[in-house]
N, C-alpha and C positions, 0 to 999 in steps of 0.2 A: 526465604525466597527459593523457587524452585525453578530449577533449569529448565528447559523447553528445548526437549531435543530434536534437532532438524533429521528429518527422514529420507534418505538415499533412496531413490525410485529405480533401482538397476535391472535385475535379474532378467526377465527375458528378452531375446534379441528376434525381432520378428524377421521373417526371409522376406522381404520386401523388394528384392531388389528383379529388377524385368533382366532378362536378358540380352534385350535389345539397346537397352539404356543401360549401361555399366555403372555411370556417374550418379545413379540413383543412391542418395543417402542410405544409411538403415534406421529403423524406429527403433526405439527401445519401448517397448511396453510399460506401463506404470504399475507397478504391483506395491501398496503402503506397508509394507513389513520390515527394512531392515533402516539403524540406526546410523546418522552419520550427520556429522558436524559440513556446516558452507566454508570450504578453505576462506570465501571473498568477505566474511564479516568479521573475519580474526583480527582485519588492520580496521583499525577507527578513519573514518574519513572527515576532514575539517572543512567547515563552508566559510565560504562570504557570500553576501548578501548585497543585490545593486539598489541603491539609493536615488537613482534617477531613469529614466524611462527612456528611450535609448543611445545605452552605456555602448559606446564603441570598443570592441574587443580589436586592437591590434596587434599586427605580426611581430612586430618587435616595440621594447620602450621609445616611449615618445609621443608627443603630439603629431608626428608626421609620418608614423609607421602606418604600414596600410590596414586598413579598416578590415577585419576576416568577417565578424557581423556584427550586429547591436543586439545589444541582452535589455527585456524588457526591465523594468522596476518590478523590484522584489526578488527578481529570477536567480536562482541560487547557482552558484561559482564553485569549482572544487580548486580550492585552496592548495597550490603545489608548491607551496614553501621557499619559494622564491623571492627575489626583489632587489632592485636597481642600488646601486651604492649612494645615488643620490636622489635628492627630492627635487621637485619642478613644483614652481607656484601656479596655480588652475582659477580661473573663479570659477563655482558651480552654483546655480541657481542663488545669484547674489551675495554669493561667502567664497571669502579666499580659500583656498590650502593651499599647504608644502609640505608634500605627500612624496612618498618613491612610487615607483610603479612594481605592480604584482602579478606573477607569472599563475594563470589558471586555465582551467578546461572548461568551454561551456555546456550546457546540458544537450547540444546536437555533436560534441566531443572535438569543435575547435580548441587548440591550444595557444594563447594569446597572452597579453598583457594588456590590464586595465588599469587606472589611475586608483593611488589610494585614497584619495577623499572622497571616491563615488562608490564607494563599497563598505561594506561591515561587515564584522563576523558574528553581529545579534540578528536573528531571527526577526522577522520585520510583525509587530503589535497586530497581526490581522491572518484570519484563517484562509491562508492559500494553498491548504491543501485538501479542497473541494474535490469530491467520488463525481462520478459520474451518475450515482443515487444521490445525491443531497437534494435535490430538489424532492423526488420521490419521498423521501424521508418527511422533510419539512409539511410536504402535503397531505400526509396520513397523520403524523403528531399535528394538525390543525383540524380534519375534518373528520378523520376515524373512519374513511372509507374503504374499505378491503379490495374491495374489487378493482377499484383504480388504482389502487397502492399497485398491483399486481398486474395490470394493467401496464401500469407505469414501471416498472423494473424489466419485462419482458419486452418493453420497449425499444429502454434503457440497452439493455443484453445485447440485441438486435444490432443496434446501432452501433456496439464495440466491438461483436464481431467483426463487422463490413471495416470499421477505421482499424483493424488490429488484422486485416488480411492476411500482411505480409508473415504474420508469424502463428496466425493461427486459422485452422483449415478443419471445419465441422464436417465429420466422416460419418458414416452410416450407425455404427457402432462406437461413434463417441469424438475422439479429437486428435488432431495431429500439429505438434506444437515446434514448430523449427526456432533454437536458441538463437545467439545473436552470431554464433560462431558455427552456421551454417546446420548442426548435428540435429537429428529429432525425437522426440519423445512420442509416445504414443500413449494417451489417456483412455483405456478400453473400458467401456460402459459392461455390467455384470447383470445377468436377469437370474442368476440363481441357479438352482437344479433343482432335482425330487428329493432331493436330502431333506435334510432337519433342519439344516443353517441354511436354507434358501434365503431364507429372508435377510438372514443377518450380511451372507454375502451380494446381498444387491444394492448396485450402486448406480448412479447417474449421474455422468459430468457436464455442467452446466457452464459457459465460460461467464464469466462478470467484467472484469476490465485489467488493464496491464497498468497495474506500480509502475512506471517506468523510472520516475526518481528514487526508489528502492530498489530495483533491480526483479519485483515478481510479479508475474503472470498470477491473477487470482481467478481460482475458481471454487465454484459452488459443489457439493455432491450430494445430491439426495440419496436417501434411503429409504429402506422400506419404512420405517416409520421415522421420521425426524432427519436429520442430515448436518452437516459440517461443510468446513473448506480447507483448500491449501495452498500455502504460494508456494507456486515455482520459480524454483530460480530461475532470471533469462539466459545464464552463462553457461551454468552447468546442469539445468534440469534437474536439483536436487528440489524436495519437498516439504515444504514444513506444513503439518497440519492445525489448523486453529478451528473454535470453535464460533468464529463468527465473521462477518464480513470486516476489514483492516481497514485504518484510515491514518497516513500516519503523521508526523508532527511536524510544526515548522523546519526546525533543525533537522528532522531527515532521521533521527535517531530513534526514535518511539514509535509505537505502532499500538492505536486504540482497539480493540476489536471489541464487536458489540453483537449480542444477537437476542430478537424478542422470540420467545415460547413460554409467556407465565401461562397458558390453557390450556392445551396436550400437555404440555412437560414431556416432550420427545426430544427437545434440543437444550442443549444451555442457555439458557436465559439471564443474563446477567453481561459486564464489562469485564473484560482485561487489558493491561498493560503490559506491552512489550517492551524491551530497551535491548536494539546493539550495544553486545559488550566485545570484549577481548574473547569472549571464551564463545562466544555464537550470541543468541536468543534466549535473554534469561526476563522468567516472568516476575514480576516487578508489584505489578497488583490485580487480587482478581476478586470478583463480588458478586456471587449467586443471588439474584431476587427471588424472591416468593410472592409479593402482590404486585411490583412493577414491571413491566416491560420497557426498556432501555431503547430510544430513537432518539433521531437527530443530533447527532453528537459532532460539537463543532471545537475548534483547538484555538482559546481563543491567545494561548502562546505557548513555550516550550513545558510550561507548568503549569497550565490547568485547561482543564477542557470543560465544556457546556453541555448538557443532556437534558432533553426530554424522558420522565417518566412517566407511562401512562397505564393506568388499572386497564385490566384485560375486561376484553367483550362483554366476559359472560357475567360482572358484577352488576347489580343493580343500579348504581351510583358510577358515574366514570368522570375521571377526572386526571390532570397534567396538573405534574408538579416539575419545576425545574432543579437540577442537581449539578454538582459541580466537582469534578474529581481532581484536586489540587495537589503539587509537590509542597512540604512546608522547609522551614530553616535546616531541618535535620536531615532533610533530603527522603522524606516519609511520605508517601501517598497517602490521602485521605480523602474518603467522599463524603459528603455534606448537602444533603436535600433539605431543599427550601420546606417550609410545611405551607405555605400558600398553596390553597390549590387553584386552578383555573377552568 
């Protein structure tokens, strides 16, 4: 297995600041060149999971603490290690417990306590962590149409920008991204020069959508020919680069990434696996194709995911085969395509 080193986006500081306004932040430019670890993925974080649909988060234990909000069914809890010396008997949807109550954070960062028979620390049997492309996705692995598919993502984009205002702000020459802790980053778009590596150094930041149950800001960056992406962090503005769009697991812990190019061959084409470890972003499993193109990829639990793979354009015969990329007993990734085609 090979590490996945997260890349520090620091070096330059742009003079940004007006005169008139003193309280104007500074940007920091994005430059992808120097290496450096996310201090915030060094601690492992622990879930639960709500079992009923709206789970009352109270101020203090008890049936009578007051209400701070209700967490839908499914909606994941960060686990803060906490809990009452005693148990209280609940019925919940027609079954007893005597359960203690447990001390968590919800995902808008209320800190409360919930009951423990309306919670779990298993990942709930169903893919709830849907992109803001899944649809998009689904519609191209059924119909094979380019233009809508594209169509459809630019849409998609559109849309995330306007919900994702508060922290992200499309500037003439690229993007200006305010963390959660007020500070900015500055994503500057590259058109090259008369040199020799014009091309190599051109780039184009495209935003896609905000992780926010992982903590990054994802974006796309074309290039002259082919392109990539990278989350940022929302804390610290630090960058990791991946070669395909992320989508990550139940548990919060894995991150799929996937990107189709089986006809240029300018991009990576194929799946990887990411996993939060102690030590940062280590890659876990990765699988170059040559005849398929990798879509629609859905997490149908903490170990195993579902894929669409589909023969490129330019074959005379085109055909979806489904694939499925599993953890087994030994804790080993394996992919396993069906040979049905469709």
């Amino acid at each position: 297995m090979k590490l996945l080193k997260t890349i520090m986006i620091l070096t330059v500081f742009c003079a940004c600041k007006n005169t008139n306004s003193p309280e104007t932040p500074k940007n920091t430019a994005i430059e992808l060149d120097t290496i450096a670890k996310e201090a915030d993925l060094k601690k492992r974080v622990s879930f639960l999971f709500s079992k009923v649909d709206k789970l009352r988060l109270r101020e203090k234990p008890g049936s009578k603490g007051k209400v701070l909000e209700q967490i839908s069914k499914n909606e994941a809890l960060i686990d803060l290690h906490e809990k009452t010396n005693y148990t209280e008997k609940i019925k919940l949807r027609d079954k007893w417990y005597e359960e203690p109550w447990l001390k968590v954070q919800s995902e808008k960062g209320n800190i409360g306590w919930v009951y423990g028979g309306a919670v779990s620390s298993e990942a709930p049997k169903a893919d709830i962590t849907k992109t803001p492309y899944d649809d998009c996705e689904s519609a191209f692995a059924a119909s094979r149409n380019a233009e809508t598919y594209y169509k459809c993502i630019e849409k998609v984009a559109a849309e995330q920008l306007q919900k994702d205002a508060r922290y992200i702000e499309k500037i003439k020459d690229g993007y200006v991204v305010t963390l959660l802790g007020g500070e900015t980053r500055n994503l500057v778009n590259s058109a090259g020069d008369a040199s020799a590596d014009s091309e190599r150094d051109f780039r184009e930041y495209a935003y896609r959508y905000y992780l926010d149950k992982m903590g990054f800001f994802v974006f796309k960056i074309h290039r002259y020919e082919g392109g990539d992406y990278i989350l940022m962090n929302d804390k610290f503005g630090y960058a990791t680069p991946v070669p395909g769009m992320p989508k990550m697991s139940p548990d919060r812990k894995k991150i799929l990434i996937w990107n189709a190019d089986a006809e240029a061959g300018f991009e990576f084409n194929g799946i990887q696996l990411l996993e939060i470890t102690d030590d940062g972003i280590e890659t876990v499993f990765e699988e170059n194709m040559n005849r398929f193109a990798p879509y629609n990829p859905v997490w149908i639990d903490d170990r195993n995911v579902e894929l669409d793979f589909l023969s490129p354009d330019n074959e005379a015969e085109k055909f979806r085969v489904k694939a499925k990329l599993s953890m087994n007993d030994a804790y080993e990734w394996k992919l396993t395509i069906n040979n049905v085609r469709e």
